[in-house]
Structure formats: structure tokens, C-alpha cells
gemmi code that builds the backbone of each chain (N, CA, C; Angstrom):
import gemmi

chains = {
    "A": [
        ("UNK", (-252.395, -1.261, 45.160), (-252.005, -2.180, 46.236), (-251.358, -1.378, 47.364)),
        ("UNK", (-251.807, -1.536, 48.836), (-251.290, -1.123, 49.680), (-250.087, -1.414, 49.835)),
        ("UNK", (-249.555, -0.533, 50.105), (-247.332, -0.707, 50.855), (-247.432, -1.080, 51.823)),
        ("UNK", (-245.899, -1.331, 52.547), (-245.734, -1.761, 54.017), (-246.549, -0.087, 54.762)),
        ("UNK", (-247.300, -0.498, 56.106), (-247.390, 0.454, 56.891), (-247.465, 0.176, 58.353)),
        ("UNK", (-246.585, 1.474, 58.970), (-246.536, 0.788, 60.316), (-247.408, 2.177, 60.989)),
        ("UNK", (-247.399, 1.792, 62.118), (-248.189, 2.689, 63.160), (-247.599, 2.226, 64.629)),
        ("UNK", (-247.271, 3.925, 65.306), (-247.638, 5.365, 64.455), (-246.207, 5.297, 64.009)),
        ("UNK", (-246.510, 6.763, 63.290), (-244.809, 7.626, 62.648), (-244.623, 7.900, 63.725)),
        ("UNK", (-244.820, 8.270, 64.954), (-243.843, 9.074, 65.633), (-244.615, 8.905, 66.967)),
        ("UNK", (-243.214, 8.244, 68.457), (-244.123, 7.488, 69.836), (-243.325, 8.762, 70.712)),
        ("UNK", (-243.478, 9.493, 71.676), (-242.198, 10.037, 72.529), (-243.049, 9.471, 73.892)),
        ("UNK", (-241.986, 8.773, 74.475), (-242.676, 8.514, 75.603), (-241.505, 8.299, 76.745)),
        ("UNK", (-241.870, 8.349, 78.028), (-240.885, 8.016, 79.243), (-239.836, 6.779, 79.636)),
        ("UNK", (-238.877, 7.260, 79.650), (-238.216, 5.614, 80.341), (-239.015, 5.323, 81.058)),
        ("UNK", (-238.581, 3.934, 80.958), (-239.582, 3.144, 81.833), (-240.830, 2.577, 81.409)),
        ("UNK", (-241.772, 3.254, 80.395), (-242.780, 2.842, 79.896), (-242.823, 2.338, 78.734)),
        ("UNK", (-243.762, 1.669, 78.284), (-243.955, 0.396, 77.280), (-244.392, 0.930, 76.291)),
        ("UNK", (-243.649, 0.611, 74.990), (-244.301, 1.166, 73.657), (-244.775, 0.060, 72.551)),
        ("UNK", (-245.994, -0.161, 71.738), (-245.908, -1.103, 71.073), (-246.182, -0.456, 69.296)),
        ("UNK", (-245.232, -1.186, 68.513), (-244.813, -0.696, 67.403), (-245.677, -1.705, 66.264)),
        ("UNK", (-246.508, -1.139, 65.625), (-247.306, -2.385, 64.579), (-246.627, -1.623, 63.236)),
        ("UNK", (-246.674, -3.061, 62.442), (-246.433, -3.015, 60.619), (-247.516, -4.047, 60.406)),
        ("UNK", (-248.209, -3.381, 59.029), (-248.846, -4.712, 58.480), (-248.395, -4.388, 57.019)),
        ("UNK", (-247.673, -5.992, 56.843), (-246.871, -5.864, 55.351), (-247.907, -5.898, 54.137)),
        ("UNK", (-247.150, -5.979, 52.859), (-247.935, -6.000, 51.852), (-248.650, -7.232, 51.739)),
        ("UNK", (-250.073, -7.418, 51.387), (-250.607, -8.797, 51.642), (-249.990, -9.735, 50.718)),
        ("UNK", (-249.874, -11.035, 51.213), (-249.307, -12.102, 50.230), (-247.610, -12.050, 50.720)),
        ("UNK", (-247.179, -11.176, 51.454), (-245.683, -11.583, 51.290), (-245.614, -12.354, 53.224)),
        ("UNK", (-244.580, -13.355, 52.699), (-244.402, -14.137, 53.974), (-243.485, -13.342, 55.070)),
        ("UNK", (-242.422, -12.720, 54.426), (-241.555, -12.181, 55.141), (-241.262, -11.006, 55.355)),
        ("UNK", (-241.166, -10.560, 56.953), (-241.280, -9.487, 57.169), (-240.424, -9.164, 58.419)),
        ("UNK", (-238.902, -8.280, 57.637), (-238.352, -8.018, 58.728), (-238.636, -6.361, 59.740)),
        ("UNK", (-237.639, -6.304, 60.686), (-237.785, -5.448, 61.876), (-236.625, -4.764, 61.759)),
        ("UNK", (-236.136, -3.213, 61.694), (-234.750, -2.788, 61.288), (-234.980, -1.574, 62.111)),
        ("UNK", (-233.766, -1.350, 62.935), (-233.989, 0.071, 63.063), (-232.835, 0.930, 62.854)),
        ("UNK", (-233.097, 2.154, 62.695), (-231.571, 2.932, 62.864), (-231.113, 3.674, 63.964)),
        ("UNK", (-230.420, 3.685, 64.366), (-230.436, 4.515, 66.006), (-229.317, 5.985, 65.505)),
        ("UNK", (-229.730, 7.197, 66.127), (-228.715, 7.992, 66.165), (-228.018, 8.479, 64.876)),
        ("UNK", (-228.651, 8.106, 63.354), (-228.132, 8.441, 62.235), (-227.080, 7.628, 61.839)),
        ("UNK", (-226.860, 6.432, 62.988), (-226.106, 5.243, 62.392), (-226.882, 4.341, 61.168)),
        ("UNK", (-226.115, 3.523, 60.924), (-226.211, 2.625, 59.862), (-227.417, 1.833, 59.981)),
        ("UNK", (-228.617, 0.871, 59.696), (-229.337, 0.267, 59.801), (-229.500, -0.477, 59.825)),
        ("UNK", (-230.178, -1.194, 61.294), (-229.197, -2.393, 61.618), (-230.877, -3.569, 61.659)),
        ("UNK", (-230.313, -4.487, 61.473), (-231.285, -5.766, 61.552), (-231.965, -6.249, 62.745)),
        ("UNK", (-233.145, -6.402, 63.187), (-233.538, -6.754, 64.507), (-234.003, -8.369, 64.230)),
        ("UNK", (-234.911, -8.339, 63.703), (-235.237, -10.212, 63.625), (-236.241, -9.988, 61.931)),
        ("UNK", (-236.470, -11.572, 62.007), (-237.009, -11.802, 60.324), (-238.346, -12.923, 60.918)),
        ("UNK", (-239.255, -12.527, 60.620), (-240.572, -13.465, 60.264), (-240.328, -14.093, 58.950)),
        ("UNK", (-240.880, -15.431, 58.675), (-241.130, -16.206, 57.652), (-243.158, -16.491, 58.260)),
        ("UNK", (-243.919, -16.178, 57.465), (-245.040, -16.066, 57.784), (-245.227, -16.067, 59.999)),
        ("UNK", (-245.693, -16.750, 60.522), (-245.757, -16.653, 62.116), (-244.732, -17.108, 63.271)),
        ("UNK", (-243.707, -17.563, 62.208), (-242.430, -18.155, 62.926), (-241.285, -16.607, 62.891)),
        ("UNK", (-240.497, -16.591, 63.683), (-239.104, -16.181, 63.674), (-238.494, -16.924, 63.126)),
        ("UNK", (-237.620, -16.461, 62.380), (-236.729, -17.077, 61.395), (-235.548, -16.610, 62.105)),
        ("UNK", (-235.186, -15.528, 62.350), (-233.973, -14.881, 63.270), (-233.982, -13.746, 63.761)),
        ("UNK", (-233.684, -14.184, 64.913), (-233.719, -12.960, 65.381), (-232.660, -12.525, 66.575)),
        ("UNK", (-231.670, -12.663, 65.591), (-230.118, -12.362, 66.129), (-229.533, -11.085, 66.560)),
        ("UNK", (-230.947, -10.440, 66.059), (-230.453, -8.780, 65.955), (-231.264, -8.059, 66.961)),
        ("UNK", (-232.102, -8.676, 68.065), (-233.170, -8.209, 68.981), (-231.992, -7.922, 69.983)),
        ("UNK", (-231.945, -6.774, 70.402), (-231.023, -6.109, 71.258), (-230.745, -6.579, 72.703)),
        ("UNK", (-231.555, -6.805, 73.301), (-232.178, -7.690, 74.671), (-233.851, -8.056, 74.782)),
        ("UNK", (-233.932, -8.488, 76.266), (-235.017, -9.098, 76.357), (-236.150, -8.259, 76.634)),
        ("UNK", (-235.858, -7.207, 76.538), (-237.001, -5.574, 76.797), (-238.103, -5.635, 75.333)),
        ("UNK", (-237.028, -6.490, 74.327), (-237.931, -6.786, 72.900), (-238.612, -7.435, 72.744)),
        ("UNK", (-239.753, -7.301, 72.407), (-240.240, -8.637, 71.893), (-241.103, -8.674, 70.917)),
        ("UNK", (-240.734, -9.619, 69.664), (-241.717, -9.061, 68.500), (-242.755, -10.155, 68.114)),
        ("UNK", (-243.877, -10.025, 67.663), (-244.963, -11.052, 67.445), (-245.858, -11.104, 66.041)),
        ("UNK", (-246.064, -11.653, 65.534), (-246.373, -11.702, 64.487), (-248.083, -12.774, 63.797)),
        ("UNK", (-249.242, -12.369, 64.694), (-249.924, -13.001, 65.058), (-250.428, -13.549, 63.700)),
        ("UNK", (-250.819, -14.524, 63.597), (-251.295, -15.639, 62.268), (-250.308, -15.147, 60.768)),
        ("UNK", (-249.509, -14.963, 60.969), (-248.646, -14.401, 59.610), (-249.168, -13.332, 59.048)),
        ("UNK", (-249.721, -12.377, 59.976), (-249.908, -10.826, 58.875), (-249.407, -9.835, 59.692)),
        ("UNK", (-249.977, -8.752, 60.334), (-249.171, -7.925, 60.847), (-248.547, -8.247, 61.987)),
        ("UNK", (-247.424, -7.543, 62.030), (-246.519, -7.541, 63.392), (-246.360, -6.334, 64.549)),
        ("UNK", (-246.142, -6.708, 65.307), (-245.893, -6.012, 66.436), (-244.829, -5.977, 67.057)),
        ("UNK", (-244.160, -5.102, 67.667), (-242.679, -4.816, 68.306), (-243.060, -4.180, 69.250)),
        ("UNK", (-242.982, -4.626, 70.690), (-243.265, -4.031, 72.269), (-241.715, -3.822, 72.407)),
        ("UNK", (-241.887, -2.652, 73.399), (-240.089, -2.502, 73.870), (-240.878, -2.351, 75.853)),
        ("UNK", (-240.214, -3.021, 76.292), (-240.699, -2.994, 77.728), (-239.622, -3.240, 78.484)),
        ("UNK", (-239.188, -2.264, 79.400), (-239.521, -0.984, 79.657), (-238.390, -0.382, 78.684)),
        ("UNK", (-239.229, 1.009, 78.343), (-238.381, 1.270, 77.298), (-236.996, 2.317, 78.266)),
        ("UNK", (-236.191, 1.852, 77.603), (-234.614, 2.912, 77.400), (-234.319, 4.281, 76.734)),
        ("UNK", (-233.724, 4.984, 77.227), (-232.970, 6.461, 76.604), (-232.215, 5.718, 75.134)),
        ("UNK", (-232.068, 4.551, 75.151), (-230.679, 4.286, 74.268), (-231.920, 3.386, 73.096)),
        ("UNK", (-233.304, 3.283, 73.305), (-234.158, 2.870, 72.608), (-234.403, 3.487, 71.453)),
        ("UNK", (-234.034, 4.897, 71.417), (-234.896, 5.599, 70.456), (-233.925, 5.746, 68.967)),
        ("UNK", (-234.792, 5.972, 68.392), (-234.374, 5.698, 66.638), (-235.617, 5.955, 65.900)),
        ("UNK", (-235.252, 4.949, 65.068), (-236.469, 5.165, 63.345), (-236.064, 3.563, 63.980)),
        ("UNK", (-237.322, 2.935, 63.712), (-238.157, 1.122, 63.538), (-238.844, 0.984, 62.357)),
        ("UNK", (-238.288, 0.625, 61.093), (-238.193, -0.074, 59.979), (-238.827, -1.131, 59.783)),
        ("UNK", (-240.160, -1.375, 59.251), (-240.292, -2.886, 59.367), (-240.525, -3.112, 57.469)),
        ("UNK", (-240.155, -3.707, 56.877), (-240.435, -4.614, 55.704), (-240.315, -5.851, 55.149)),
        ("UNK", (-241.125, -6.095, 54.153), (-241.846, -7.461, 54.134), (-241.181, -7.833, 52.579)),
        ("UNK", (-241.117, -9.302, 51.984), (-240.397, -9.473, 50.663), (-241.469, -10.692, 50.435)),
        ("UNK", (-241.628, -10.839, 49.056), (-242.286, -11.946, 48.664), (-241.710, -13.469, 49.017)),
        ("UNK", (-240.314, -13.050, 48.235), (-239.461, -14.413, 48.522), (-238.712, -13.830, 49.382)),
        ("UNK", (-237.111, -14.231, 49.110), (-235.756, -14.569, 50.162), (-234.985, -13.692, 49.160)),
        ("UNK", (-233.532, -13.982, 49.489), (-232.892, -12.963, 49.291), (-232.821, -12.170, 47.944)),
        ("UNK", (-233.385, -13.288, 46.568), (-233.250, -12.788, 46.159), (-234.077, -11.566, 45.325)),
        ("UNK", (-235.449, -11.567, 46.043), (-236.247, -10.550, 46.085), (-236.594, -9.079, 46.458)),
        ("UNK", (-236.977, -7.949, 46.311), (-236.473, -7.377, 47.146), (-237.620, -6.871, 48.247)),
        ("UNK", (-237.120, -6.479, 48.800), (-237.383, -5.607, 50.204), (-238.607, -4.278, 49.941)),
        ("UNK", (-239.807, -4.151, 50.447), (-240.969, -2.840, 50.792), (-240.723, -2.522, 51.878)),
        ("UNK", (-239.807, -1.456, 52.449), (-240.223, -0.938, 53.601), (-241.579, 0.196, 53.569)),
        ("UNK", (-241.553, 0.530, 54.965), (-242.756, 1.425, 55.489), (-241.943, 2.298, 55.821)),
        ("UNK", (-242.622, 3.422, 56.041), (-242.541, 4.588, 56.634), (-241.411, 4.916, 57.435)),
        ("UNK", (-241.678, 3.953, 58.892), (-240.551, 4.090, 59.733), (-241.298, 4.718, 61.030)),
        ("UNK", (-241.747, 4.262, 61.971), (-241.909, 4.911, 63.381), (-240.521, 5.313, 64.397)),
        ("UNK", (-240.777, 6.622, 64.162), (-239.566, 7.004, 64.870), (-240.373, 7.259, 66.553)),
        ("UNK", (-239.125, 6.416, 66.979), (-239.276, 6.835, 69.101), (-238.697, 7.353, 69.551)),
        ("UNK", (-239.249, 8.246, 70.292), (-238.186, 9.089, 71.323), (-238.444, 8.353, 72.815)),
        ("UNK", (-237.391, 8.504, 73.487), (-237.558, 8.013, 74.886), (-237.286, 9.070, 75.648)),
        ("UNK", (-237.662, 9.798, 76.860), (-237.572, 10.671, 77.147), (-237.090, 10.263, 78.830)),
    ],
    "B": [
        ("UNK", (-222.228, -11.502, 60.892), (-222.487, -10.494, 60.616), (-221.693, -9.958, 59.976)),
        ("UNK", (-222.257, -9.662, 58.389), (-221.579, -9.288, 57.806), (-220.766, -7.838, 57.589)),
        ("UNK", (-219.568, -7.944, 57.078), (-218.950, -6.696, 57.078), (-218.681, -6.069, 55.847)),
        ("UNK", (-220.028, -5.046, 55.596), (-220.265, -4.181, 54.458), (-220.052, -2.140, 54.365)),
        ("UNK", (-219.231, -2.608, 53.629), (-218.310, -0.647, 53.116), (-219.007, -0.301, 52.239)),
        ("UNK", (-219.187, 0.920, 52.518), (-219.522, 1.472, 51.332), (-218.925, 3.074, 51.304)),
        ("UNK", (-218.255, 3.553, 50.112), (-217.608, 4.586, 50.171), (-217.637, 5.292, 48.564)),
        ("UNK", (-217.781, 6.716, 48.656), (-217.690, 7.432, 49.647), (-218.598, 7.840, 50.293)),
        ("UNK", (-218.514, 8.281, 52.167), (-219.446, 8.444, 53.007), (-220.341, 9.095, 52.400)),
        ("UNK", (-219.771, 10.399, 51.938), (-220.607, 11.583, 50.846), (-219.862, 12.214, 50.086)),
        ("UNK", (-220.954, 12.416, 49.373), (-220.601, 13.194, 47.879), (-221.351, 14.739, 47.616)),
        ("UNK", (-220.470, 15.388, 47.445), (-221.221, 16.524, 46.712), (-220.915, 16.642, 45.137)),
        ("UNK", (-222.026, 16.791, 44.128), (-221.517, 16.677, 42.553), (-222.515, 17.873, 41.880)),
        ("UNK", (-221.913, 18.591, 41.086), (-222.920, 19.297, 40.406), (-224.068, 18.787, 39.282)),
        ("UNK", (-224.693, 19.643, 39.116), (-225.990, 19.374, 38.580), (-225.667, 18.819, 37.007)),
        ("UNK", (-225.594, 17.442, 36.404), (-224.793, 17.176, 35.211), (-223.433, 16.428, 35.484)),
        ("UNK", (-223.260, 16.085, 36.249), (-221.752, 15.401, 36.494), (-222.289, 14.065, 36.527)),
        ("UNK", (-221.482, 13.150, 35.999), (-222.045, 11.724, 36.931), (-221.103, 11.515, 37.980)),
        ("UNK", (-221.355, 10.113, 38.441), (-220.741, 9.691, 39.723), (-220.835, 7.945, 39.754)),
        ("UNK", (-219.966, 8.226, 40.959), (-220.230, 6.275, 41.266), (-219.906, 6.313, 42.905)),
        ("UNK", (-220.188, 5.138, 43.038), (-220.292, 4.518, 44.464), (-219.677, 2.972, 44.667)),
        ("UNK", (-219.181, 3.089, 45.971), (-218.727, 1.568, 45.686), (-219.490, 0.486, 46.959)),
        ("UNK", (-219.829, -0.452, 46.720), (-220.214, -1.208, 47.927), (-218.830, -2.292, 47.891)),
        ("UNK", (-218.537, -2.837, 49.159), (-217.721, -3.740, 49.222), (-218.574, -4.590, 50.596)),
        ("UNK", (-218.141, -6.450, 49.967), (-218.656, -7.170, 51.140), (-218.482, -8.584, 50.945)),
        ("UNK", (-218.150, -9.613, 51.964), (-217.395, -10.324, 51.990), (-218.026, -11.167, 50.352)),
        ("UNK", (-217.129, -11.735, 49.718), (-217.773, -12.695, 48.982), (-218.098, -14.064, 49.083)),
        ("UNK", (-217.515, -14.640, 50.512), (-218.043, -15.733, 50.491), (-219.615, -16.173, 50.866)),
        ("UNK", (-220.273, -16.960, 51.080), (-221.529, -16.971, 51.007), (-222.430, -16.128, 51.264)),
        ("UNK", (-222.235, -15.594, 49.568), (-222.939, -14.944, 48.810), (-224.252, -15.243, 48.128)),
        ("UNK", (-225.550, -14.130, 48.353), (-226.097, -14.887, 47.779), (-226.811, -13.581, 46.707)),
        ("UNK", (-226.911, -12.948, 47.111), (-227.542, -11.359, 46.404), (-227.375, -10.219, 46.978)),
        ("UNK", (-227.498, -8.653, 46.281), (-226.568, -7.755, 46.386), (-227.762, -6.668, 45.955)),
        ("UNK", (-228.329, -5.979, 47.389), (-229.624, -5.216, 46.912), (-228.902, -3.770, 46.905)),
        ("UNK", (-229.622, -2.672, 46.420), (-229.405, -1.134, 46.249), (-230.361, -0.553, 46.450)),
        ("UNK", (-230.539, 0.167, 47.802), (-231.493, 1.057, 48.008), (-231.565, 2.484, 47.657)),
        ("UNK", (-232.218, 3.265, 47.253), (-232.306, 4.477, 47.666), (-232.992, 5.145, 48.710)),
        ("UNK", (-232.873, 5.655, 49.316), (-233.095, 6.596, 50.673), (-233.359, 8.022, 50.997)),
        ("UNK", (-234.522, 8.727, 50.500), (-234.634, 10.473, 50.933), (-235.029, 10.515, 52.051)),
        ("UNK", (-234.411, 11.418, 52.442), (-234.658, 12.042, 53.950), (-236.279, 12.192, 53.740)),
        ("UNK", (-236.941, 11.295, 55.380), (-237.989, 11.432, 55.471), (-238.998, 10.518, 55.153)),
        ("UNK", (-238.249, 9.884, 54.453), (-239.006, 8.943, 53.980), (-238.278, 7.311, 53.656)),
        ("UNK", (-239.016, 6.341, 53.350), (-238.443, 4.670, 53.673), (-237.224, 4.430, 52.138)),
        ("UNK", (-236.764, 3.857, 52.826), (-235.916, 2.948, 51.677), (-236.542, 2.426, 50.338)),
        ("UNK", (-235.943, 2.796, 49.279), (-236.843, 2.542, 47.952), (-235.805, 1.773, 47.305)),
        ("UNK", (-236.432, 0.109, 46.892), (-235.437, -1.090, 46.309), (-234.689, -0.537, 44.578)),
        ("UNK", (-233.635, -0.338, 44.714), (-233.038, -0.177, 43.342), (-233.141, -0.838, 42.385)),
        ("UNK", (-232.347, -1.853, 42.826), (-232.019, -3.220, 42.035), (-231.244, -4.655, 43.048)),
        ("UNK", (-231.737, -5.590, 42.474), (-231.390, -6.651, 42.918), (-230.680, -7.540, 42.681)),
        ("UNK", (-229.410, -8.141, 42.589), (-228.637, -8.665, 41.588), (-228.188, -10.125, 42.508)),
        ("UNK", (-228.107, -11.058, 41.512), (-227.485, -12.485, 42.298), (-226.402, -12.851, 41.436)),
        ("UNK", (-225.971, -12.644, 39.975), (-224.626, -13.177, 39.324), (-223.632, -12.420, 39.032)),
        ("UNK", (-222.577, -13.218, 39.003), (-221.113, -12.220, 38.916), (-221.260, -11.695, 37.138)),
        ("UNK", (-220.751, -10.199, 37.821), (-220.881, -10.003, 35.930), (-222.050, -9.205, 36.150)),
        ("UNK", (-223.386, -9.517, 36.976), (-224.828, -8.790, 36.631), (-224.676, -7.147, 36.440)),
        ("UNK", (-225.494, -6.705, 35.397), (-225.129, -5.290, 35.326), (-226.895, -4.846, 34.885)),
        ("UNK", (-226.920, -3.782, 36.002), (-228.565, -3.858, 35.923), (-228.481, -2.175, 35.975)),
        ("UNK", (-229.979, -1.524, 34.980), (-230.018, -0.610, 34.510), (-231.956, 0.624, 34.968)),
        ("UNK", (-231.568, 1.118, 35.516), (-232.524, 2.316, 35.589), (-232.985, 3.430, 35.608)),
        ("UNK", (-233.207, 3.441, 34.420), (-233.014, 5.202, 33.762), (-231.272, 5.750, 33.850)),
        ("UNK", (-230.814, 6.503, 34.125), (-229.606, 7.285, 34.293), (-228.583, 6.201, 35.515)),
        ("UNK", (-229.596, 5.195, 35.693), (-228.885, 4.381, 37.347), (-228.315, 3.125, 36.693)),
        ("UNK", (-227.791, 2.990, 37.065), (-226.878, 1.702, 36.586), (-226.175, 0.845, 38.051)),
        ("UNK", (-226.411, -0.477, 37.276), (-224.978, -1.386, 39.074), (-224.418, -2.262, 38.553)),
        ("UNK", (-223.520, -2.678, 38.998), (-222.470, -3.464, 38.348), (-222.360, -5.028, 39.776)),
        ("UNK", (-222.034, -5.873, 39.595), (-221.792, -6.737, 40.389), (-220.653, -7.665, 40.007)),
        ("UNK", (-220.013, -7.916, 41.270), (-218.494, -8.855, 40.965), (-218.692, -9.425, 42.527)),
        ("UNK", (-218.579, -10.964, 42.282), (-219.161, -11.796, 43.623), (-218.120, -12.093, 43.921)),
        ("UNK", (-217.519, -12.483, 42.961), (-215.635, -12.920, 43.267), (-214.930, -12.524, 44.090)),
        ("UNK", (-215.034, -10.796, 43.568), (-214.118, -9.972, 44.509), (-214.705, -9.233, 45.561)),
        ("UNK", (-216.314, -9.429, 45.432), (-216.438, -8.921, 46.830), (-217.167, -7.191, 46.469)),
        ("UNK", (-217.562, -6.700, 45.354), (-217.806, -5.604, 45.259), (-219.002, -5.185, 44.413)),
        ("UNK", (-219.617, -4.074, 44.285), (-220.762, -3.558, 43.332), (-220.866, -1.831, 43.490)),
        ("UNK", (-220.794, -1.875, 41.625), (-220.814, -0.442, 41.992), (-221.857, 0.156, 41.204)),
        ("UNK", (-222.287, 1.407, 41.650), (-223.657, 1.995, 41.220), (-223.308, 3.571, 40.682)),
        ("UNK", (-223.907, 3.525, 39.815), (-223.630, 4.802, 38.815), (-224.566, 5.886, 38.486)),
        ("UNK", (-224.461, 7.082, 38.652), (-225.486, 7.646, 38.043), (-224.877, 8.987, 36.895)),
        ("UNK", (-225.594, 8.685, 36.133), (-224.916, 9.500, 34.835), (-225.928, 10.795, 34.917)),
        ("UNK", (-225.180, 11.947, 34.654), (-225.926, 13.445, 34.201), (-226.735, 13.535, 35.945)),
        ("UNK", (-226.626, 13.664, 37.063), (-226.893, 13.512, 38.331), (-227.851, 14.866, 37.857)),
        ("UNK", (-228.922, 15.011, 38.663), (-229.826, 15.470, 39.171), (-230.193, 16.140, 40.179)),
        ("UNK", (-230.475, 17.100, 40.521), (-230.997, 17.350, 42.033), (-231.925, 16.649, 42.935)),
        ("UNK", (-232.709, 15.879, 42.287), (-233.543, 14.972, 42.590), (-233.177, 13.730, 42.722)),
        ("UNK", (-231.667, 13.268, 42.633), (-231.357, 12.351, 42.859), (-230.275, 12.092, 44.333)),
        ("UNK", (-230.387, 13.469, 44.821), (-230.076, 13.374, 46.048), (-230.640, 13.094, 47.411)),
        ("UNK", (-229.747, 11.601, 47.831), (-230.537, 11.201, 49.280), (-229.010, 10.058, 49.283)),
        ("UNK", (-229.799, 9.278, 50.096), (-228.212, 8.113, 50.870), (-228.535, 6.636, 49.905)),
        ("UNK", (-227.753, 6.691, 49.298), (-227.880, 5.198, 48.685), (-227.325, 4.086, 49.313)),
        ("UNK", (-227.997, 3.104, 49.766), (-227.466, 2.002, 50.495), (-227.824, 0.861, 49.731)),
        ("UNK", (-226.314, -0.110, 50.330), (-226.318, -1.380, 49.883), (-226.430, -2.556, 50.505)),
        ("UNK", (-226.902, -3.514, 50.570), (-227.125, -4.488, 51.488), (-227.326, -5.802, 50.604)),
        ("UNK", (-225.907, -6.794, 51.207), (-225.793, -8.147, 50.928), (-226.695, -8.852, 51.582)),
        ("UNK", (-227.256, -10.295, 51.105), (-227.851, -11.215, 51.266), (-227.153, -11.907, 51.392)),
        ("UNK", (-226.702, -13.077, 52.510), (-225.606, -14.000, 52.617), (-225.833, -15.059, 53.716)),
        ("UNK", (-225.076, -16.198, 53.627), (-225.502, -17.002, 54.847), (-226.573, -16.756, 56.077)),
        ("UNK", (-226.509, -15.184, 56.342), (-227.642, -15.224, 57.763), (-228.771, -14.999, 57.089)),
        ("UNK", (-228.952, -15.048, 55.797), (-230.345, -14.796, 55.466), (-231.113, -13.910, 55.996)),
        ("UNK", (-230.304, -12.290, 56.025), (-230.614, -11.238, 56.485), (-230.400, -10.418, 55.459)),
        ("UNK", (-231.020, -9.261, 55.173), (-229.816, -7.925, 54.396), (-229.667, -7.192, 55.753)),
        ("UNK", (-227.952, -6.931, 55.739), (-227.018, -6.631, 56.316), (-226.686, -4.769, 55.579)),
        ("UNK", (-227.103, -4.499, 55.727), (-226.864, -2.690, 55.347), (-225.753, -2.090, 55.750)),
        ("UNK", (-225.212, -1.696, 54.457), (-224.078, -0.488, 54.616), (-224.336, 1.223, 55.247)),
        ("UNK", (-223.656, 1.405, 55.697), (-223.837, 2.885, 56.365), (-224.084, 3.910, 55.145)),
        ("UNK", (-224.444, 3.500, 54.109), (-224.662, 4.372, 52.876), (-223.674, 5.351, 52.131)),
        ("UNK", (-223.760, 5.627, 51.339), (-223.551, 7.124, 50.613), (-224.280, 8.116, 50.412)),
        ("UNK", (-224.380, 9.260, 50.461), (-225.176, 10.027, 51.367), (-224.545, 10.787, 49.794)),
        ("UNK", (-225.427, 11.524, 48.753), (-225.016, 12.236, 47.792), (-226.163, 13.719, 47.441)),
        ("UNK", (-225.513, 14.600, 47.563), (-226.478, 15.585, 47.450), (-225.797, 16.437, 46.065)),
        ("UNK", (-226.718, 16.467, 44.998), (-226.230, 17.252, 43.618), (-226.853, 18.391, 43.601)),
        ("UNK", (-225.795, 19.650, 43.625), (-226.097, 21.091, 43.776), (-226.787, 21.903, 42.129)),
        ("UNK", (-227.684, 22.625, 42.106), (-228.355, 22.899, 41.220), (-227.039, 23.474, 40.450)),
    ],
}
model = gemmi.Model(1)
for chain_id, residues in chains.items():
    chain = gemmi.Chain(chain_id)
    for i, (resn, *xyz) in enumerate(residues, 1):
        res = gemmi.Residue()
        res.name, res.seqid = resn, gemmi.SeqId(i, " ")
        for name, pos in zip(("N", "CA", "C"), xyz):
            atom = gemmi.Atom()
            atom.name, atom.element = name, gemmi.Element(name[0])
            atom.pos, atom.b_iso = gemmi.Position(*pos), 0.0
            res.add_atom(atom)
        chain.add_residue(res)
    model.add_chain(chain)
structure = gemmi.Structure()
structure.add_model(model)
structure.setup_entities()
């Protein structure tokens, strides 16, 4: 069975320009969150899909984000226009159930903003 | 947003020592209490998953303990390894119906 995978591992691109970040979770699971870590800090929560809905997304930094999740399978994370203060590791994983299930992350696309 | 400790930041332990770790995080609506492991380079790998006070869950040399009451869980590893060095993180499940991640423990065991 395939794992979470996102694409690509690794974006470096200019302020100012638009990057778009895909995961496609493990098939069959509804939920699939967005995490990133910035700077070797802690890892922080961006928003949660429940199949094509947002469930929350309390943790989307501003409105430069925006994540989509077309018919409940893979997702996408655009950063427009991207920021110096953008770059990190972008985490996305998916869970069968809720909390008390656990968590497949992927890989991790790390961005540089230049 | 929850407010989750975990200490100590890092550890250095020799090859054969065990160790522990502590997560701390609020206990009120509580709902489950995950344990990741973490090597450089690569994604977060699910430990264990625990939802009752008291739960004490076991993998290979890894062990976790859970207390909902007070707010804490701790994770053990007996006879440590070199291969068992990377950042172990913990992350509550709670009212926002998020996992909320601790800044980890970061443990590297010297040959």
C-alpha cells in the first residue's frame, strides 16, 4: 500500500512568486492534515480536511494560503506570493479516523524562498 | 491552542542505558495522546496512540505510559540503541480536533 506522498521534496523559489505544494494521502483515509515546521521550530498545524471540506483551518498563517482538496483525495497548498518567512518543511498527513487514530505523514516538501 | 512540554529538549545516553521522556499537556478536554518518532530526513513515524488514564502501551524496548488526570505521558526506552536516535514527539488530541505537537526530544545514543 502506498504512504502519504507529497510533491516535490524540495521548491527554492523567489519572493514574490507562487508555489504549489501537492499530497495525495493514503487511499481510503478521509483526513488529511497540512503541518509545517519553520526554522527547526516545533511543528505547527496549518488546517485539517475531513474528505473535501475544511474542517479547520485555524492554523493557515494568512491569506497568501490557500489549501484545496479537490473531490476528497489529493491536496494542494498554493502560497501566493510567496515570503522569506515562508520557508520550512510542509508536512501533509492523512488518518483513517479522528483523534484517536493515528497519523501517516509524507516525506515533507521543504521550501526555500529566496 | 494547546500548551504541550516536552522535556528534556535533548538527551545524550550511551549505547545500553535506558531513558525516559516526559510529555506534559493540559488535561482538560482530552481526548488522545500520540508519540511520534522522527529521524532526521525523513517524516514522522506514529509510535503509539493512547486514549485512557492508566494506558501503558508497549514496542519492542519502547514503552508509554499515560495519566489524563494529571496532564502527562511518559515514554521509555530500555537498553537505547544507536538506532534509536532522532526527536521523539508528542502530540495531544483535544477539543480543536487537531494534534498539537510538542517541540520534541531530540535523543542521540553514542556507540
Amino acid at each position: 500500500e502506498a504512504g502519504v506522498t507529497q510533491f516535490p521534496s524540495h521548491s527554492v523559489i523567489e519572493k514574490g512568486q507562487t508555489v504549489t505544494l501537492r499530497c495525495d494521502p493514503i487511499s481510503g483515509h478521509d483526513n488529511l492534515y497540512w503541518y509545517r515546521r519553520v526554522m527547526g521550530k516545533e511543528i505547527k498545524f496549518l488546517l485539517h480536511f475531513v474528505k473535501e471540506s475544511k474542517q479547520d483551518e485555524s492554523g493557515m498563517p494568512n491569506n497568501r494560503f490557500l489549501a484545496e482538496r479537490t473531490g476528497g483525495t489529493y491536496s494542494t497548498l498554493k502560497v501566493q506570493p510567496a515570503e522569506l518567512e515562508d520557508s520550512g518543511v510542509y508536512f501533509c498527513a492523512s488518518s483513517q479516523g479522528r483523534g484517536n487514530t493515528e497519523a501517516f505523514f509524507g516525506q515533507g516538501t521543504r521550501l526555500t524562498v529566496v | 491552542i494547546l500548551n504541550v512540554e516536552q522535556s528534556p529538549q535533548s538527551l545524550h545516553v550511551q549505547e545500553g542505558d535506558s531513558t525516559n521522556f516526559t510529555c506534559s499537556f493540559p488535561s482538560s478536554n482530552f481526548y488522545a495522546l500520540h508519540w511520534y518518532r522522527w529521524e532526521t530526513a525523513k517524516s514522522p513515524e506514529a509510535l503509539f496512540v493512547m486514549t485512557l488514564n492508566g494506558d501503558e502501551k508497549k514496542k519492542g524496548r519502547i514503552s508509554a505510559t499515560l495519566n489524563t488526570k494529571e496532564g502527562y505521558s511518559y515514554l521509555y526506552i530500555k537498553g537505547s540503541q544507536p538506532e534509536d536516535s532522532a526527536t521523539y514527539l508528542c502530540a495531544p488530541w483535544g477539543s480543536a480536533r487537531q494534534l498539537t505537537f510538542g517541540s520534541g526530544t531530540q535523543l542521540t545514543v553514542l556507540p
